[in-house]
KOLMAR-681388 format. One line per field, with one value per atom (N, C-alpha, C): residue number from 1; x, y, z. Coordinates in nm, 2 decimals, decimal comma. Atoms other than C-alpha are relative to their C-alpha. Last residue first. Layout:
<rs>
k <- c(NUM:...)
c1 <- c(X:...)
c2 <- c(Y:...)
c3 <- c(Z:...)
</rs>
This chain:
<rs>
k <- c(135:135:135:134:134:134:133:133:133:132:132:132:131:131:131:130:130:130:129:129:129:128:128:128:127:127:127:126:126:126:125:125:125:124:124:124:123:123:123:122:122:122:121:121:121:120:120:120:119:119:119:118:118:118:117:117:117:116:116:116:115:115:115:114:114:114:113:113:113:112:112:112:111:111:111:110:110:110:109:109:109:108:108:108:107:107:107:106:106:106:105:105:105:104:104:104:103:103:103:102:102:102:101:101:101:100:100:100:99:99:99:98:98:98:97:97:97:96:96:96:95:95:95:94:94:94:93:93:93:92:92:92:91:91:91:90:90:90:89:89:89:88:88:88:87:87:87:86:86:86:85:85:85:84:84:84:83:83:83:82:82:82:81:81:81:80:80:80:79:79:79:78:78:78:77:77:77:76:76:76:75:75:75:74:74:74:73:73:73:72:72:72:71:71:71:70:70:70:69:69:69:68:68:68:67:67:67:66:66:66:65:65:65:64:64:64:63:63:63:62:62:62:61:61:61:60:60:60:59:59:59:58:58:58:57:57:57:56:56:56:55:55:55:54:54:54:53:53:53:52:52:52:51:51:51:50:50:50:49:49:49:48:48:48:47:47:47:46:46:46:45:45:45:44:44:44:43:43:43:42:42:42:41:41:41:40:40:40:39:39:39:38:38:38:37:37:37:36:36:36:35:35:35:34:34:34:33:33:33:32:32:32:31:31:31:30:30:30:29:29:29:28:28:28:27:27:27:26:26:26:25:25:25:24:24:24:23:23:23:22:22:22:21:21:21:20:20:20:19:19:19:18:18:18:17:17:17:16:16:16:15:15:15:14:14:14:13:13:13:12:12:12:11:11:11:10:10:10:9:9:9:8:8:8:7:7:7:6:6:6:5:5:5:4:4:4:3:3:3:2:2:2:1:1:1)
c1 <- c(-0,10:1,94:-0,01:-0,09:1,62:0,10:0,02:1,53:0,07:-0,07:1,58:-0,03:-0,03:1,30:0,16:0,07:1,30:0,06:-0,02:1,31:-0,07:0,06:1,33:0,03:-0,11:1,44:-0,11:0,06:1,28:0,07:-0,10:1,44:-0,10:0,12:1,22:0,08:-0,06:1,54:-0,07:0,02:1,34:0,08:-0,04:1,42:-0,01:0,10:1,30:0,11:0,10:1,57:-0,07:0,05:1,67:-0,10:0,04:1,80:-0,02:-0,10:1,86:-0,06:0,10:1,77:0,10:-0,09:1,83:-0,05:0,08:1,68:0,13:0,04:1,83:-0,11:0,14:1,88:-0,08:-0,07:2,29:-0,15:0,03:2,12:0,01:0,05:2,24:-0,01:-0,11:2,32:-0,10:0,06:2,14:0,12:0,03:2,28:-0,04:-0,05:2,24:-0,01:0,04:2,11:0,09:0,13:2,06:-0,05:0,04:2,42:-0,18:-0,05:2,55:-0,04:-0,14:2,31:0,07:0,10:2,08:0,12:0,00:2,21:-0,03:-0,15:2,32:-0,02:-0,07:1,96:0,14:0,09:1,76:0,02:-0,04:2,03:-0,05:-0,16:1,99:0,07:-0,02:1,60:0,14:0,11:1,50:0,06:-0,06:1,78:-0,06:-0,16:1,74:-0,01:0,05:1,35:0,10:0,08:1,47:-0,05:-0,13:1,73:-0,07:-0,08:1,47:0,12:-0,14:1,23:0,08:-0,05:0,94:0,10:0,03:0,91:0,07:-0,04:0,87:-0,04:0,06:0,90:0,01:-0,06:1,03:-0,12:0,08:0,92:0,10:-0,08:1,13:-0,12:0,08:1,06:0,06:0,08:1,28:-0,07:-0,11:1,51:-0,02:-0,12:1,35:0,08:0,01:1,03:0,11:-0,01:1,13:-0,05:-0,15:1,33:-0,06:-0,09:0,97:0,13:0,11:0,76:0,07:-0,06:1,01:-0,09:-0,14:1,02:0,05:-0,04:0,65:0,16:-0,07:0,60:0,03:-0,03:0,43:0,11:-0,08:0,31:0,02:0,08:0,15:0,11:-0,07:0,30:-0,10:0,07:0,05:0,14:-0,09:0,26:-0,09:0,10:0,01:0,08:-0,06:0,17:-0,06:0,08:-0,04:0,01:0,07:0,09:-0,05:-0,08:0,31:-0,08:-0,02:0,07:0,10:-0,06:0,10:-0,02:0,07:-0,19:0,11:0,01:-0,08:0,04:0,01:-0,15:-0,02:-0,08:-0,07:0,00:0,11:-0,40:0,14:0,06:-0,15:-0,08:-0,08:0,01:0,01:-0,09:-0,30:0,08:-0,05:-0,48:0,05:0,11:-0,55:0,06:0,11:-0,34:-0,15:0,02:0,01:-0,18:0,08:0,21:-0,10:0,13:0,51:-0,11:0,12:0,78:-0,12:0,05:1,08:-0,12:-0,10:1,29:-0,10:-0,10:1,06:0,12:0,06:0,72:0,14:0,02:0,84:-0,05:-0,08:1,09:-0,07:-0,04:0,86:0,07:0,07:0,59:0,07:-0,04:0,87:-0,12:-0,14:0,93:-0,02:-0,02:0,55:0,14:0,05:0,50:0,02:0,07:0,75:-0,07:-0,02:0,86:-0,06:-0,10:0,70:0,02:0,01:0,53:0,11:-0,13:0,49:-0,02:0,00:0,17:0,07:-0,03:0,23:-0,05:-0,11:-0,01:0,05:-0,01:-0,22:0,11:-0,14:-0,38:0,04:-0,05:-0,71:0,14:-0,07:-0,88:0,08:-0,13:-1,20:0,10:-0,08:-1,49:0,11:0,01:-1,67:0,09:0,06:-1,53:-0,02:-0,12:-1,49:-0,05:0,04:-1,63:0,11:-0,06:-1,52:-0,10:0,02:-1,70:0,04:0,00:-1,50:-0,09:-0,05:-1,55:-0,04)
c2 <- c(-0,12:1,83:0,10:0,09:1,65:0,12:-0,11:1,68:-0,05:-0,12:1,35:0,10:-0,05:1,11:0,07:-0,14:1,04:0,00:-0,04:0,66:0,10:-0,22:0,52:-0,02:-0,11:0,12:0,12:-0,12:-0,15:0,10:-0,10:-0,53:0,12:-0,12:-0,73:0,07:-0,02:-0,94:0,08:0,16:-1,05:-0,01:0,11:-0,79:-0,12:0,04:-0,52:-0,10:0,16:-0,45:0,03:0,07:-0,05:-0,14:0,17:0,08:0,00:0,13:0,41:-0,08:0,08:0,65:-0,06:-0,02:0,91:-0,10:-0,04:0,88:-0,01:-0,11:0,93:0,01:0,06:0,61:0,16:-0,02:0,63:0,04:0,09:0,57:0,09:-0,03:0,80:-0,10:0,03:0,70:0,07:-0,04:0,76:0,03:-0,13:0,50:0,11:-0,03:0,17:0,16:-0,12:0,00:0,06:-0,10:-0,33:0,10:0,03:-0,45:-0,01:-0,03:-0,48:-0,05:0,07:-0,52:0,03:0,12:-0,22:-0,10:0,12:0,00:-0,17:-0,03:0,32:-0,15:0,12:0,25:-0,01:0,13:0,48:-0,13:-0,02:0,78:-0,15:-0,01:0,80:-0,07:0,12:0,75:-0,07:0,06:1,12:-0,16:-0,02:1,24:-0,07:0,04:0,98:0,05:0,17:1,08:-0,05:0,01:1,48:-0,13:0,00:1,34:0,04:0,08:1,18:0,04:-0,04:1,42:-0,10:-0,17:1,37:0,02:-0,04:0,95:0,17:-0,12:0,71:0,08:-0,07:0,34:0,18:-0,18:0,09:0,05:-0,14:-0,25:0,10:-0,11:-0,55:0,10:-0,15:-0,91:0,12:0,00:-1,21:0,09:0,07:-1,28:0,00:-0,07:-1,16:-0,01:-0,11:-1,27:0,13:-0,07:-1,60:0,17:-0,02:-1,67:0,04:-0,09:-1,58:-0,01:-0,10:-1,80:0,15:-0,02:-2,08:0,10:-0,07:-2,05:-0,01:0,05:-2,06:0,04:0,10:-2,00:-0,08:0,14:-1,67:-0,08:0,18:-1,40:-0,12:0,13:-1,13:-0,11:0,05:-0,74:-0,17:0,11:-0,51:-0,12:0,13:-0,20:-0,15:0,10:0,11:-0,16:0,11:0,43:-0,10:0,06:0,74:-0,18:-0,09:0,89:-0,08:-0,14:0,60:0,09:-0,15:0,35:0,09:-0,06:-0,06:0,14:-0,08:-0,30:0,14:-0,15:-0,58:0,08:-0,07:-0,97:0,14:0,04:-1,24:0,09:0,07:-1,24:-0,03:0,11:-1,11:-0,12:0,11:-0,86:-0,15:0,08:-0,72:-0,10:0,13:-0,55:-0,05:0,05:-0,19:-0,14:-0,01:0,12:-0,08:0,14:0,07:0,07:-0,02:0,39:-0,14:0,09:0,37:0,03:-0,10:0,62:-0,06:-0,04:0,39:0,12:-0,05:0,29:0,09:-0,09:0,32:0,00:-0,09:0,20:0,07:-0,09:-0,03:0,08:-0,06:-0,19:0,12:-0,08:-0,22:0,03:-0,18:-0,35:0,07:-0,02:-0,65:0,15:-0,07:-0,72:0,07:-0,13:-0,76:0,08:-0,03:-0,97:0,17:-0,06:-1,20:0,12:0,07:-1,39:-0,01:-0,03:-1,21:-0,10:0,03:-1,24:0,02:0,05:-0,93:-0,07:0,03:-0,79:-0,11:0,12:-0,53:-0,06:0,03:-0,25:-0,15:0,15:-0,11:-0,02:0,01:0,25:-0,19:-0,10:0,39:-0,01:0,06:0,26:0,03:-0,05:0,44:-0,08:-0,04:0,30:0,04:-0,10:0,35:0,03:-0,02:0,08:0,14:-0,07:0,11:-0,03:-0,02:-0,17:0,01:-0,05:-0,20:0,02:-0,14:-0,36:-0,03:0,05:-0,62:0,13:-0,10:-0,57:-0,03)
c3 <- c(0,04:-1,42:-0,09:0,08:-1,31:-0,04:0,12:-0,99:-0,15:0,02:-0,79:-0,15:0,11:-0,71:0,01:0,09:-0,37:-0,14:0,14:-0,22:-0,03:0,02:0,08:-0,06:0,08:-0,01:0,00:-0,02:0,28:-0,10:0,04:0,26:0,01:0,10:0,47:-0,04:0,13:0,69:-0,13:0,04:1,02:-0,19:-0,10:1,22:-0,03:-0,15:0,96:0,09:-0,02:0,68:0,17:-0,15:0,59:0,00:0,01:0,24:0,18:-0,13:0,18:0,03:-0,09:-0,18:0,13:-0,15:-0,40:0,10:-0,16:-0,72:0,12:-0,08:-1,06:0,08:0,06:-1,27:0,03:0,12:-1,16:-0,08:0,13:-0,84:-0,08:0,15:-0,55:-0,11:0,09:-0,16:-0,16:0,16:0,15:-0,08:0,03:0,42:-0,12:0,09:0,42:-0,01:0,05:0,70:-0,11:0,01:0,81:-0,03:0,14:0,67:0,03:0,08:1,07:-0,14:0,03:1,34:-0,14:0,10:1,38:-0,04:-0,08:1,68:-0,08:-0,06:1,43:0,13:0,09:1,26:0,05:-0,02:1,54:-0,10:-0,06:1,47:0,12:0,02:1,13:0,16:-0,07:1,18:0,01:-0,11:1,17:0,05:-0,14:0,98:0,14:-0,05:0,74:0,13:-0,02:0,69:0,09:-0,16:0,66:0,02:-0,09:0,41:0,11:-0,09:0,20:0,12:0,01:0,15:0,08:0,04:-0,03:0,02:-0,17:0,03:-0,07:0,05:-0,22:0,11:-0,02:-0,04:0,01:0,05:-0,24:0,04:0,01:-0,06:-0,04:-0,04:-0,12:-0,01:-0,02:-0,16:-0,01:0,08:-0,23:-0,07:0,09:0,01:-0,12:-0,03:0,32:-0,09:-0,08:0,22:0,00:0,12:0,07:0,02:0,05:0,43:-0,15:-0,06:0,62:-0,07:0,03:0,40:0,09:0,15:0,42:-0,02:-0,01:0,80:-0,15:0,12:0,82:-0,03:-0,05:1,19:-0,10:0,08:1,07:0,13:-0,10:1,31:-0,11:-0,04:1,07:0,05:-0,11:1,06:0,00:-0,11:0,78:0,07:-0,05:0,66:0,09:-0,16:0,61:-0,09:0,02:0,39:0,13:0,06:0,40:-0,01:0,10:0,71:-0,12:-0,03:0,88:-0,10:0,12:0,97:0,01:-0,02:1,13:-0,13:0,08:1,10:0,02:-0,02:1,34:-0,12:0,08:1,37:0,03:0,09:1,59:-0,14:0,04:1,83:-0,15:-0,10:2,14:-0,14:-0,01:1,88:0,07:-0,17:1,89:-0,03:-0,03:1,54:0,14:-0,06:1,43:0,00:0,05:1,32:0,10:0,01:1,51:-0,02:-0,10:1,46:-0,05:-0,02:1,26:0,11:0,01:1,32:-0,03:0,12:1,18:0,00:0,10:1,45:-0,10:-0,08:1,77:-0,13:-0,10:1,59:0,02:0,07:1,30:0,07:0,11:1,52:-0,07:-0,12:1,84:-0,15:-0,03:1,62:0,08:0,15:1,48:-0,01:0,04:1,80:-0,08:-0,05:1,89:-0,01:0,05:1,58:0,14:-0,10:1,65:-0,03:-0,08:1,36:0,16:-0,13:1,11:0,11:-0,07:0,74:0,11:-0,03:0,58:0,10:-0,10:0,40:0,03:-0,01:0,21:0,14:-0,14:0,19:0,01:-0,04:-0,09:0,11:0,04:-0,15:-0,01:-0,11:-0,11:-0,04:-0,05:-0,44:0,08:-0,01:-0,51:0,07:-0,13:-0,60:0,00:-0,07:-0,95:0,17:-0,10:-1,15:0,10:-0,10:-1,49:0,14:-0,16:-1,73:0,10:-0,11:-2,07:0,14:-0,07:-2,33:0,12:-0,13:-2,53:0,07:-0,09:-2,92:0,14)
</rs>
């Protein structure tokens, strides 16, 4: 028999961490599109610590251009969120400038959630996501 061993600390949460091209672009995106607020780090030193309420996004300067295209091509954050249409409304209006096939507006999975899709500046796919009741 194996004995178990629990750990006592507590796990806060986790946070991807996405490489970027420019790091201060890519904190203007998740700041003025998304509501982000920048935690801890300097786009000057190539790395930034971005929060929205519990959720924390880390931003790192790559010059790896294969580490940035599996990223964008590869990856995806689903991020569950209470109410998606107050979210939308909020950045409905802050994705309307986003080149075309950056945003997806909220739509319904067959699976039953409700969700919208938004890429960073460097292609990060992003999918809000609320449950939906169940019928």
């Amino acid at each position: 028999m194996v004995d178990r061993v629990f750990p006592t600390a507590r796990i806060e949460g986790v946070s991807p961490n996405i490489p970027v091209r420019d790091v201060e672009a890519s904190l203007r995106f998740y700041r003025d599109v998304l509501g982000f607020q920048p935690e801890v780090g300097n786009p000057d030193y190539g790395y930034v610590l971005m929060r929205r309420g519990a959720l924390m996004i880390a931003l790192g300067q790559s010059d790896d251009a294969a580490a940035l295209t599996a990223t964008a091509t590869q990856i995806q954050a689903q991020i569950w969120v209470e109410d998606l249409a107050a979210l939308w409304a909020e950045v409905e209006p802050k994705v309307a400038a986003l080149p075309d096939g950056h945003a997806r507006a909220p739509f319904d999975q067959p699976y039953g959630t409700r969700e919208f899709h938004i890429k960073d500046p460097d292609g990060f796919l992003m999918l809000f996501t609320q449950i939906q009741p169940a019928p």
